[in-house]
Structure formats: C-alpha cells, structure tokens
N, C-alpha and C positions, 0 to 999 in steps of 0.2 A: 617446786620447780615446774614449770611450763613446759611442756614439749610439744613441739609442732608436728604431726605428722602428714604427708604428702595424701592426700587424696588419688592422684595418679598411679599407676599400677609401674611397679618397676619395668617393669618390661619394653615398657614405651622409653623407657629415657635411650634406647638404643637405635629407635625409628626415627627416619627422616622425615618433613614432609616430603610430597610428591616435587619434582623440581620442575618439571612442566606447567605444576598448576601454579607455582609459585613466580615461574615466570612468568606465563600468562599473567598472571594478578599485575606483577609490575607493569607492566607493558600498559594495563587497564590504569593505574595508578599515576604514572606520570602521565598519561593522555589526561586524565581527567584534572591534572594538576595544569594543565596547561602546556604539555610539549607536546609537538608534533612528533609522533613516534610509527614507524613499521615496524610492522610483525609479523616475527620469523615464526613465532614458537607456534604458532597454531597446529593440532593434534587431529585437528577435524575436516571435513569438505567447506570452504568457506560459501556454498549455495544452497537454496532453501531445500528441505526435503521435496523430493515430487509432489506436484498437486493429486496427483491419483493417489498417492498415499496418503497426503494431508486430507483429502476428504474423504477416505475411509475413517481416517480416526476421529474428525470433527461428526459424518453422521455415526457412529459408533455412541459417541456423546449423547444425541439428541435421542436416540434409538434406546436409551437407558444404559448404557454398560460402564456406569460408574460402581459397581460394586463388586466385592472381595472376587478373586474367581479362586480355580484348583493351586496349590502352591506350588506345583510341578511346571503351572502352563495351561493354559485355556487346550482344551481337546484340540477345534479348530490352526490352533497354532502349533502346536508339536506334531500335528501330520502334517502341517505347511514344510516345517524343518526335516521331516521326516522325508517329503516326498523331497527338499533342498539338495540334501545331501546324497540322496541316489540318481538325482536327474546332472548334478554337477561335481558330483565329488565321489561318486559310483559305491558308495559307502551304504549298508541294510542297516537300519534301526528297526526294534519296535520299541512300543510306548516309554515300558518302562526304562528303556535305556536312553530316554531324552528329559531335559527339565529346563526351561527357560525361567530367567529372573533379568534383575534392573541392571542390564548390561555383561560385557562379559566379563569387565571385572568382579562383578557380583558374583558371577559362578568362580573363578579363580581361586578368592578370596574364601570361597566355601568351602571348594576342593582341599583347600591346605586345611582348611581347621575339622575338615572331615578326617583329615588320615594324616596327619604329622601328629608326633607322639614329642615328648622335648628330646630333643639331641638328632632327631631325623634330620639326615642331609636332601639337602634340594641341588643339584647341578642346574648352573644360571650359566650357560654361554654368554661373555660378554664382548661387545655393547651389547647390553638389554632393554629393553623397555623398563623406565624406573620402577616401577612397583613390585614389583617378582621379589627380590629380597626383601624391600620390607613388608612385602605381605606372609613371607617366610617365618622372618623374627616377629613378628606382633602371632604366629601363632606356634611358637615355640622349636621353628627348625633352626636349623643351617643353611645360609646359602652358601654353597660351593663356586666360586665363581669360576672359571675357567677363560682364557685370555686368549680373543679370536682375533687375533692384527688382521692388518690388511693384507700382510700377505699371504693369507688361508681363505681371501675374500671374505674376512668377517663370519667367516663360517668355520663350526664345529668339525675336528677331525674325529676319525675315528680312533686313531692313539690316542689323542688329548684326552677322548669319553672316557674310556678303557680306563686309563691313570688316574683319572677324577673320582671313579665308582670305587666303593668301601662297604660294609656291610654294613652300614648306616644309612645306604644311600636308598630315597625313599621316590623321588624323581627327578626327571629329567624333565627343563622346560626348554621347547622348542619352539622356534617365533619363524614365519618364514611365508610371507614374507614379512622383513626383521622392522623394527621400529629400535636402534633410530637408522641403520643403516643402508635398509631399503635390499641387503641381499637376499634372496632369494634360493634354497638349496635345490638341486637338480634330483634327479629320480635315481641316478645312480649313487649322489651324495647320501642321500637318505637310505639305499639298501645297504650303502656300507656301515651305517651307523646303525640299521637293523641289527645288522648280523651281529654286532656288538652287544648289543639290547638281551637278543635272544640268549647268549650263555648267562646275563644275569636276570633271575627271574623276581627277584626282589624289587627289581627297579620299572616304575613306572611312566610314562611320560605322556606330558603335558602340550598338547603340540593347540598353539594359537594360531590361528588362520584369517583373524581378523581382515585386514588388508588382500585375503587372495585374489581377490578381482582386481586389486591394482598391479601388474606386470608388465613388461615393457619389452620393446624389441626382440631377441629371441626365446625371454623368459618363458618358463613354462610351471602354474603351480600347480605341486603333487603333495599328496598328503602322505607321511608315512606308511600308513595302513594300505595305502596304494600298493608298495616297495614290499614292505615285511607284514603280511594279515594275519601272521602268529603273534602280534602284538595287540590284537585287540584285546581281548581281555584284561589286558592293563594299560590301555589308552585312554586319555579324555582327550577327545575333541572342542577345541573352544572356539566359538564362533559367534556374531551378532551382526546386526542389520546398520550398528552403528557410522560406519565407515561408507559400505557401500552406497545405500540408499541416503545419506544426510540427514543419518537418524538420532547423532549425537545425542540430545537434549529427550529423545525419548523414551532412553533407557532401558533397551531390552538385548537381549544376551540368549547365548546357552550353551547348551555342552549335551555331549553326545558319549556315552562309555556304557562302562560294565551297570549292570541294574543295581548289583549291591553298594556302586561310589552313588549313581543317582538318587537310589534313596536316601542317603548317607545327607548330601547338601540339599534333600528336598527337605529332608526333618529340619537343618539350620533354618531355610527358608519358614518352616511355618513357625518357628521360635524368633523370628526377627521381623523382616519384612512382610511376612505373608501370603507375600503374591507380588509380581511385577505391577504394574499401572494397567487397568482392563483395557480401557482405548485404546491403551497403546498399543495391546498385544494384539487389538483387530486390524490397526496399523500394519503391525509387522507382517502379521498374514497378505496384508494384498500386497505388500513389499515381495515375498518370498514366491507368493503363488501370480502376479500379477505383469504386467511387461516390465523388460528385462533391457530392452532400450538404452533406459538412464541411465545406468552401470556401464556398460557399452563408451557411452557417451562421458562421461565423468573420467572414464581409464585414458579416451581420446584427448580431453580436455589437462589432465595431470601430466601426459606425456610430452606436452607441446611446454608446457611450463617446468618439467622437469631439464628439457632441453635449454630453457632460457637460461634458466636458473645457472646449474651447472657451466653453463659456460662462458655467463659472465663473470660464474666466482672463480673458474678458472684463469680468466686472461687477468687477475689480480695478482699483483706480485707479493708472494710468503703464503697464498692461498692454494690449497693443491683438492682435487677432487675429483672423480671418474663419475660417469653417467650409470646412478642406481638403479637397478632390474626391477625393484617395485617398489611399495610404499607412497609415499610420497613427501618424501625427508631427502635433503644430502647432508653427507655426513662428510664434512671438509674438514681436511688437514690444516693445522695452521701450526703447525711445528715449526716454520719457517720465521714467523713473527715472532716466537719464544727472544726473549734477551732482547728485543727491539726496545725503540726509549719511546716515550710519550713527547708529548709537546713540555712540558711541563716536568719531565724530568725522570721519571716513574718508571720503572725500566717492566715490562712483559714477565712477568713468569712461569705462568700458567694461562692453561685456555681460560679459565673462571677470568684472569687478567683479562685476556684478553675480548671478552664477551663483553663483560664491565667499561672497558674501555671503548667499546662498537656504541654501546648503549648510552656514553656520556658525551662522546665526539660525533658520536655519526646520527642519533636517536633510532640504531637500529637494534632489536633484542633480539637475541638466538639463544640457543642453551648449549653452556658448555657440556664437550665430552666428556669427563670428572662424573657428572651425574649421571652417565650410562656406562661407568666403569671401563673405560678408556680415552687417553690423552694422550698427545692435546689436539683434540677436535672442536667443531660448532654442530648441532646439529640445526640446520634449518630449514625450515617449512617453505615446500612450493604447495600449498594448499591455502595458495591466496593470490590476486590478480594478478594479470600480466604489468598492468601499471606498476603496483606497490614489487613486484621483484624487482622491474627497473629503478625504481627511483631506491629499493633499499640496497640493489647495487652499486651504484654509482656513488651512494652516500659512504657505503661499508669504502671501496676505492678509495675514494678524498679521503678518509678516514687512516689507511693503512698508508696513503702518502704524505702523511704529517708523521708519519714517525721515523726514528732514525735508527740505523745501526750503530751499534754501539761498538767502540772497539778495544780492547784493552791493552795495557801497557805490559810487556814479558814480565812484569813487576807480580803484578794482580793476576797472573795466568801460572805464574809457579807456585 
C-alpha cells in the first residue's frame, strides 16, 4: 500500500499568507489582466528613495561593497542606529545591544524563534499589523489577541494587559504608531501600561516604531522606555529605515534590546541570511546620519492626503472614519454597508464582502478588517497620489450608491 506523506511541516497548515501582500498581488493581477484598478493597499511611501541615499548606495556599489559583511551589521551602521536612537529617541546603546538585518521584519521574525519555547504566549493588541501572529504560530507560540474597539481609540488598556497576561506570557507586541489603525499611544498611555509591565517580570515587549516619523496634528511619538526605563532589560526596540526614507525594496531593519536577545537573533542571522545586503547597509547609514529634510517633508506630504482621504471617505454614506494621528492607513468603518444588497442581488455580510464587492464594482482594492483581527473595517492606504485618492473615492461612492438596503418582512425578523 502507497502512502503519501506531506513534505510540509504541520505547523504551517495553521499559517496564513500575509493579506497585504496578497492584496497587493491582486491588485497587480487584474491591472495586468487588463483592468483599470487603484490602489489602496499599498504599505509603503509611493516615492523614490532620496537621491542622497540612492547614491550612497549606487557608489557603495562601484567602491566594492558587494561582499559578506559582520552578521550583527556593518560597524559604520550600527553606530549610525546608535547615535539614531539617542539624537531622536533619547535611548543609550552600545554595540552589542544593536543588530541590523533585511528589514524589520527580519529582526521580529528572529526575536520570536530566539525566545518562544511551544506554548509561549505572545499578547497581539488588535487591529494589528498582519504578521505578529503568524509569525507567533510558525515559531511555536500563542498569540493572545486582545480586542482594541474604537472606543479605547484602538488602543491597549491597562485592564485589558493585566487580564490577558498568564504565566505563559512571553511578550507583549506594541505597534505605535499602529498599522493598520494609524493610533498613536500618548506618554501617559504608555506609563500606565508600564506600571502594568513592571509587576510581571516575565513578560517582555516588543515595541515596533516603524512609522514614528509619521504623526499628525497634535500627535506626539514616545517610546515606552521613555515612560517606564525599568523596562529595558526586557525590551526590543524595532525599527528600520523602510518607511521613513522610501527604503521599502532595500531591506534593512533593526532592533535595539538586551545584549543576551541580540546575540540570540545575531546567531539566527548567521545560520540563515548572513548578513543584510552591504550597499544597502552603506545606504542606510547616510539615510540615518545624513539630512533629515526628506522625512520632514514625506510627514508634510502624508498629512495633506491623509486629510483628503478621510474626508472624502467620510461624506460617503455607510462609511464612517476620524482623521488618524499617524501611519499613513485609515481604518474606516463600514458597519453601516453590512446587510446592504448588491446590484445583482448579493446581500453584504462581512467587510471581506464588502472589499470584494469595492474591487468588482468600483476597480478599487483595500483590505478588509478580518485580516487585522477587527470588523467590519477597510483599511486603506493614503500612501499614494492625490489624483488616485480622488478618483478611487469617487469610484468607492458610485459604488456604495448602487447598493440598496434591504428590508425585511416581521416574517424573516422573528
């Protein structure tokens, strides 16, 4: 008798792909099939990296630095991060408590499989950034989700922590400002969930800062360690050059904590990738240590289109949304469209419906709330021109005014 067995490791039959990237893909997919498609989902600056950066990394090129460097991070660029994080984030490192690799989900991803044991819990505040749990599950934890409505502003209380934490509980991931919700925690928010922190000493946290240059109006970002500095020795700081500078595609990253987690993901690093891309990391250096301008400029540039954004998805009727502190995502309500009918007969019942249906009527793609563990939301990207918000508002509109409400008969309601 034959028996088939699976090549794939069980463990993955429990992981998602990522849904962003899968959006994205569509979005690529029907354009190239021949629709006229905008797009929401985008995760990145839709403009080119600086030129001042780009040609550090192009002569970097010519200058030879196509080969292996330290696994931790080129020397050059971990005192770039080094001196980053004390000149804007008032935070001390040395060497060995910093390590840069191929983005910051590369460090993330390391952190968990450096120190999750199986059955370790992870508390995920959600909406989260999609990857947090399954990068949990693919290395044997738990994510804890904990459920952040809008009316806590999408943000973690300090009860909710308290009641989540178990003696299983291995960390805490902190996003802020949040993808996909764009809030932002204040400095008193964070010393109350200190003081929480502080009676368990088991629990470590993950605090991602990716986006902190992006803040808005009276936002203000602080890093925990700011608030409660008895937390350092079991903080990781995650951060990269991705977002700010329009460094998407050049994949560098890093993390900032205790020397004994840094060595922990620098040994993954030399077991897998090796080392980040060299140009890239000479890149990153003039990114970090070099004018500061463009960032500046980029936050100016996302505020003005967050504005647009926001409030043309607002005067939509079944569309509901407030003007987000950072990021550059809104996270709109569409609870109101739930139970609505299609052209065609289909009645709404979830945000996924309702994303599906944006994307077949209107050629506009967002990603449902569903995939950042809260509904029913969209989350969608002003991290793309002023034209394409207009035209994929006005489109989303015509869209939400072909559909009807539906009513039912005291028949079908009892």
């Amino acid at each position: 008798m034959n028996t088939t067995t699976s090549i794939v490791a069980s463990r993955l039959g429990q992981v998602k792909p990522s849904a962003s990237i899968a959006a994205k893909a569509k979005a690529d997919t029907l354009r190239a099939a021949g629709r006229e498609i905008i797009d929401f989902t985008l995760g990145e600056p839709d403009f080119p990296t600086p030129a001042h950066i780009v040609k550090a990394g192009s002569n970097a090129l010519l200058q030879g630095h196509t080969r292996y460097t330290a696994s931790a991070g080129t020397l050059p660029l971990r005192n770039a991060i080094i001196k980053k994080l004390q000149r804007e984030n008032e935070l001390t490192y040395a060497l060995p408590e910093i390590v840069a690799g191929s983005g910051a989900k590369h460090i993330i991803f390391n952190a968990f499989t450096a120190s999750l044991n199986a059955g370790d819990e992870v508390i995920i505040p959600a909406p989260y950034w999609v990857s947090y749990p399954e990068m949990v599950l693919i290395n044997g934890g738990v994510p804890k989700i904990v459920d952040c409505p809008a009316t806590s502003g999408f943000k973690l209380t300090p009860f909710a922590l308290e009641k989540a934490i178990t003696p299983r509980t291995r960390w805490l991931v902190l996003n802020s400002p949040n993808n996909p919700t764009g809030a932002v925690y204040s400095e008193g928010e964070l010393r109350a969930l200190g003081e929480v922190l502080l009676k368990y000493p088991q629990v470590w946290v993950m605090t991602d800062e990716i986006y902190e240059h992006f803040v808005y109006g009276g936002a203000r970002h602080v890093c925990i360690l700011n608030t409660t500095p008895g937390l350092r020795q079991r903080t990781l700081v995650i951060n990269g050059v991705s977002k700010a500078y329009a460094m998407t595609g050049w994949r560098i990253g890093y993390g900032a904590g205790p020397a004994e987690l840094v060595k922990a993901i620098t040994l993954l690093i030399t077991q897998s990738t090796t080392c980040a891309t060299s140009a890239a990391q000479v890149a990153a250096v003039e990114a970090l240590n070099g004018p500061q301008e463009c960032v500046a400029e980029a936050a100016k540039l996302f505020q003005s289109r967050r504005d647009r954004l926001a409030n043309q998805l607002s005067s939509i009727d079944g569309i509901a949304c407030d003007l987000p502190p950072g990021a550059f995502y809104v996270f709109a309500s569409v609870a109101s469209l739930i139970g609505r009918s299609t052209p065609d007969g289909t009645v709404l019942k979830t945000d996924l419906d309702v994303a599906n249906y944006f994307i077949e009527q209107a050629g506009v793609v967002t990603i449902d709330g569903a995939s950042y563990g809260l509904s029913p939301y969209l989350r969608v990207s002003f991290a793309t021109a002023t034209t394409e918000i207009d035209r994929g508002c006005a489109a989303i509109s015509a869209a939400v005014a072909e559909l009807r409400k539906v009513t039912h008969s005291s028949q079908e309601l009892s």
